[in-house]
N, C-alpha and C positions, 0 to 999 in steps of 0.2 A: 126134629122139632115137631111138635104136635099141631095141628090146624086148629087156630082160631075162630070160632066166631065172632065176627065185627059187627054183626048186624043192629046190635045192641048200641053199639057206638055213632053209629049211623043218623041215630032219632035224635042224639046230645045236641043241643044247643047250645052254644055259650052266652052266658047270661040272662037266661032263663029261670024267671020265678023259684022253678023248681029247685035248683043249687045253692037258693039260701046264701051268696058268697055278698062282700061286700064289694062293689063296681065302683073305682076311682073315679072321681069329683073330677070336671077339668082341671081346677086350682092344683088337684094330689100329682095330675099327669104334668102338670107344667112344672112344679118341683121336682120330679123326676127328670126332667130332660133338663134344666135349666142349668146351666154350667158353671154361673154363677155362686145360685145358693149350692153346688155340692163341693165347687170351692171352699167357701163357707164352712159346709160340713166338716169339708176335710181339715179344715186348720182348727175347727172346735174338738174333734178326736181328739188330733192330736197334741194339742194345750193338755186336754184330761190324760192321754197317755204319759205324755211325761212328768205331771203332777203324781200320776200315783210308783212312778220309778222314781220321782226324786223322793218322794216319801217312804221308801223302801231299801235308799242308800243312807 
């Protein structure tokens, strides 16, 4: 293995102007975790999963 330099990686901030990235909303974070809506989620999948197998048999 060749040696790295990390020194570069060092100065990286996370979520730093610089990265241009988009930073989750509390609201984005609480839907992520919330067990609820990804219950939700999951039963709206899969109503659409198997609309498009029933449309296919």
């Amino acid at each position: 293995m060749a040696n790295v330099d990390h020194s570069i990686e060092k100065n990286i901030k996370p979520y730093e102007p610089s990265f241009e990235t988009m930073v989750p909303t509390p609201f984005v974070k609480f839907m992520r975790t919330c067990l609820i809506w990804q219950f939700i989620r999951f039963l709206v999948i899969n109503v659409k999963m198997l609309l498009v197998v029933q449309k296919s048999h």
